[in-house]
N, C-alpha and C positions, 0 to 999 in steps of 0.2 A: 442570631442568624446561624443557621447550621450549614456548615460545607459542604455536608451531603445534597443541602438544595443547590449548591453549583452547579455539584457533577448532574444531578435530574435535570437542570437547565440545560444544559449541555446534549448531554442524552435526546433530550425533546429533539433538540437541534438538527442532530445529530440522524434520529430515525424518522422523525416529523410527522409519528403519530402516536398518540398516548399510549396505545394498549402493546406496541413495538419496544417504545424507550421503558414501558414499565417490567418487560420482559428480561432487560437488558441489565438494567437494578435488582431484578429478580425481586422484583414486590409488587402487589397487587395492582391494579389501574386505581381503584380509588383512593389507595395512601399514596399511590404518585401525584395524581390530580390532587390532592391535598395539599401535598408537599411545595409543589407548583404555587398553588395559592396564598401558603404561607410567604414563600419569596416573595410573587408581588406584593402580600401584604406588607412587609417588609420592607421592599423600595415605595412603596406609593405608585404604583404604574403597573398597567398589564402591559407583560410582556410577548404573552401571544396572540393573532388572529385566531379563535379557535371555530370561524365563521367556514374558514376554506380547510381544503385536505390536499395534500398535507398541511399540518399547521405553517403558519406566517408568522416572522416576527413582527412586534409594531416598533412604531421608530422609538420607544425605549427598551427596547428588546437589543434592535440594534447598535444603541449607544451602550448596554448593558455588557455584552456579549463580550467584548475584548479585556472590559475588567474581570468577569467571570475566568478566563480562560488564562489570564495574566494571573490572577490572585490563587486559582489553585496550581499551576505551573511553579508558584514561590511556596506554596504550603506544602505544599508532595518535595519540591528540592530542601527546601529548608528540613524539614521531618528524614530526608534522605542522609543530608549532611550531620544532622542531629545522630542516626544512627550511626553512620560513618565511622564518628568519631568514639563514639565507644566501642567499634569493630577491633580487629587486628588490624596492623599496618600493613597489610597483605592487600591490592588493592584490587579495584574490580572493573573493568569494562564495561557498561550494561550495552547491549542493541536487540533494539528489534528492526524485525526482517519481516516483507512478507516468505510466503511459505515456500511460492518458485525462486525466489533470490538463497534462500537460505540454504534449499538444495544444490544449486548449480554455479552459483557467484560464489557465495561468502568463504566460503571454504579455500576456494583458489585464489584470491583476492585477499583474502589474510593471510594466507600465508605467503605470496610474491609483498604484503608489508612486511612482515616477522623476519623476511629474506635479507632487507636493507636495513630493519632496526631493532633486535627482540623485544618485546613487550613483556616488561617485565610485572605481569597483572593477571588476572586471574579474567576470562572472556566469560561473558553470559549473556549466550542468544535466547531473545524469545521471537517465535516464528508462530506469526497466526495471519489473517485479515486486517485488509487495509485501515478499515476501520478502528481498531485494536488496536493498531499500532499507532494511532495519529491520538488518539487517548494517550497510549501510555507516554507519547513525548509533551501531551500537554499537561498530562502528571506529575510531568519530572521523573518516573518511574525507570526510564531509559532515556542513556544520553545523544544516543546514534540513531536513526532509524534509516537503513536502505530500503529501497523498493523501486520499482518500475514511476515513471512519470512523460505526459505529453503534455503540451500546452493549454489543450481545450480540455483534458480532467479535473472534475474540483479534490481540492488537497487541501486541508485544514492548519498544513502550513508555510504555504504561502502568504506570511505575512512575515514584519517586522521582526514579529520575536527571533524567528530563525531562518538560517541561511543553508545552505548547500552547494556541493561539489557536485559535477557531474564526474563518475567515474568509469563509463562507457555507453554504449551502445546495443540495443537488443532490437526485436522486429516482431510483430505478431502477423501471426497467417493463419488460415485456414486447413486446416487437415483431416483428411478422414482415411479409414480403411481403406486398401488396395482390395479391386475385385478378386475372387477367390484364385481364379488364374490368367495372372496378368498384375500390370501396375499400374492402369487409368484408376480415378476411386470410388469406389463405394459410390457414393452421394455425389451430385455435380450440383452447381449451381449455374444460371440460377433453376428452381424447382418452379413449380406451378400448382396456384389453388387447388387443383382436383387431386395433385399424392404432392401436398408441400415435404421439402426435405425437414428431418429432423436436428434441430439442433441442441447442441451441448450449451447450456448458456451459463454466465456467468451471474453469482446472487450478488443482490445488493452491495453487498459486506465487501466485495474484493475492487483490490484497485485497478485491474486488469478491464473487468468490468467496467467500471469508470471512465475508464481511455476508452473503449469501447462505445460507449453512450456519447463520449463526448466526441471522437472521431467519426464514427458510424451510426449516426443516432437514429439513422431509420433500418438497422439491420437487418431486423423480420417486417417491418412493415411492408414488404411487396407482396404476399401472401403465397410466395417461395417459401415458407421455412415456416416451424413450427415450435414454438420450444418444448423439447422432451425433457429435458432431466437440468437441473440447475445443482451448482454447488460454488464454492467459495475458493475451493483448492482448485487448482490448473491439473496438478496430477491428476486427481479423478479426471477430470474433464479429457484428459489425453487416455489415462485409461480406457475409459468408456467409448472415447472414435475409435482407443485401438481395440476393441471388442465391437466394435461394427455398428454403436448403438447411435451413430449421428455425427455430423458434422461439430469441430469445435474449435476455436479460435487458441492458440497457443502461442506464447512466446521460444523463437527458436529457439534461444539458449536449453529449453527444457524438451523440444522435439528432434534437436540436430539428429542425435544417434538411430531414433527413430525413421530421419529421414531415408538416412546414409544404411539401416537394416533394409529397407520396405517392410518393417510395421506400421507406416502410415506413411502416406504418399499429402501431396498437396491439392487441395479439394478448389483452387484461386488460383488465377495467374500471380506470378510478384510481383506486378505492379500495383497491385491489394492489398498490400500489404501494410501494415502501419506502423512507421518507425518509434520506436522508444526509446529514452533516457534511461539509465541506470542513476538512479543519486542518490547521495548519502545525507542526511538532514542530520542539523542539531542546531541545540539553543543560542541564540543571541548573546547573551553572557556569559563569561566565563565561567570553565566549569571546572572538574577536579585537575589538580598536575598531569597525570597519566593521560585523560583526556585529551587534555589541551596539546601535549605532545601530541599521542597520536595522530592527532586532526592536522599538527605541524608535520608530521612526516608524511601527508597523505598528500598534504597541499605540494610537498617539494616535490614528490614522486609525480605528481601528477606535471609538475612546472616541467622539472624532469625529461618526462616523456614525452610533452610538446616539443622539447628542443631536441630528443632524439638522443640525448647524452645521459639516461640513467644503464648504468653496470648491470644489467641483466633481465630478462623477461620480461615484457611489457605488456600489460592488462590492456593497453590501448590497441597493440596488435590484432586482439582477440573480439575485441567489443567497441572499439571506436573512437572518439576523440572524445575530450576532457577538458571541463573548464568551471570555474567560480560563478553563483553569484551571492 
């Protein structure tokens, strides 16, 4: 059995149509669809419906899945620690971010850590999609992964293997362009079938998105809106309202200064608004010394700041209340 047919199981999972997760391995549809059949061939079972679209798992798919996902999460850490240890003793941080946390949080948020404890380690952010990032922590690739989170989004790690911090509060809204002169906006909602408003939408890939679908799940369906332009990144998408090209759902953290300029005005009342989690994820088992510290100083700061007694700036001021699960 090859661990490549993991990650293709996965993948399938992951994008729920052959010719999408074959893109994503970057190899053709029919050595994926191959590869695929090797696996079943291999457990004795099909694992997908491939009757409906997106594919379905069948219920050995389902009993499958969490071994798949548990056995390369220990071949990617164990191969990590393998490396590890023939590195220097110089150590290393890994996280992944999405791409608005990485610009607007991490930065200020590590260092109000670094403030109360140096970190004596070498940091290495990788910042892409949400998708991308719930991989690399079930790789073991990365030990941390921040990002935005609401209740009704699917998150590939909400399960056992890992836990998480909440380490503040964000808020998505709607914003668009201010009229040329004046500050009502651009685009109003709601629009109407005969000139629907244009919107900025979020693709697949992003977690923003996700909340979205899961919060809002009929957003354009009233035949108000239209989607014009899709991407992954929140920046483009704020770009693009603030270039007049459509309405776009943005988390404050990444529009405040925009608000506070009038380059983009709010296109929603606030009570539209959709509240978010900021949280930090990682593995269920222990993981490197450095690690483990840091996750111990994030836990005290955060205990900390509930009781109102840590020595200096609090992240909680900024972003919200904090808590485990």
């Amino acid at each position: 059995m090859d661990a490549a047919w993991l990650e293709d199981f996965l993948a399938l999972i992951d994008c729920g149509h052959f010719s999408r997760a074959a893109e994503q391995r970057n190899i053709t549809q029919p050595a994926f669809s191959r590869r695929i059949r090797a696996l079943e061939d291999w457990i004795g079972a099909t694992l997908f419906d491939r009757d409906c679209q997106p594919v379905a798992l069948t219920a050995a798919g389902e009993r499958f899945r969490p071994v798949a996902e548990e056995t390369l999460r220990r071949l990617f850490q164990g191969r990590e620690a393998a490396r590890e240890a023939g590195r220097s003793a110089a150590a290393t941080l890994r996280f992944a971010a999405t791409q608005a946390l990485s610009l607007t949080f991490f930065p200020t948020w590590l260092r109000a850590i670094e403030a109360a404890d140096p970190l004596e380690a070498t940091i290495h952010l990788t910042a892409a999609h949400m998708s991308a990032c719930e991989q690399m922590m079930l790789r073991g690739e990365a030990q941390f992964l921040l990002c935005h989170h609401h209740p009704r989004a699917a998150n590939l790690l909400l399960t056992e293997q890992f836990r998480s911090l909440v380490l503040g509060a964000d808020r998505l809204l709607l914003v668009s362009a201010p009229q040329p002169h004046g500050s009502s906006p651009r685009f109003t909602l709601p629009g109407n079938p005969a000139e629907p408003v244009p919107l900025l939408a979020f693709s697949e890939e992003s977690g923003l998105g996700r909340i979205l679908t899961g919060a809002r799940p009929r957003i354009d369906g009233a035949g108000g809106l239209r989607i014009a332009f899709t991407s992954h990144l929140a920046s483009v998408l704020v770009a693009m309202a603030r270039d007049a090209r459509g309405v776009a759902w943005a988390p404050m953290s990444l529009v405040s200064a925009d608000l506070e300029r009038g380059s983009l005005v709010r296109a929603g009342p606030p009570d539209e608004d959709i509240p978010i989690e900021i949280r930090l994820f990682r593995p269920r088992p222990r993981q490197s010394p450095p690690a483990e510290r840091l996750w111990g100083a994030i836990a005290q700061r955060n205990e900390a700041d509930a009781q109102g007694s840590f020595g200096g700036p609090s992240l909680r001021d900024q972003h919200g209340s904090q808590s485990e699960n």
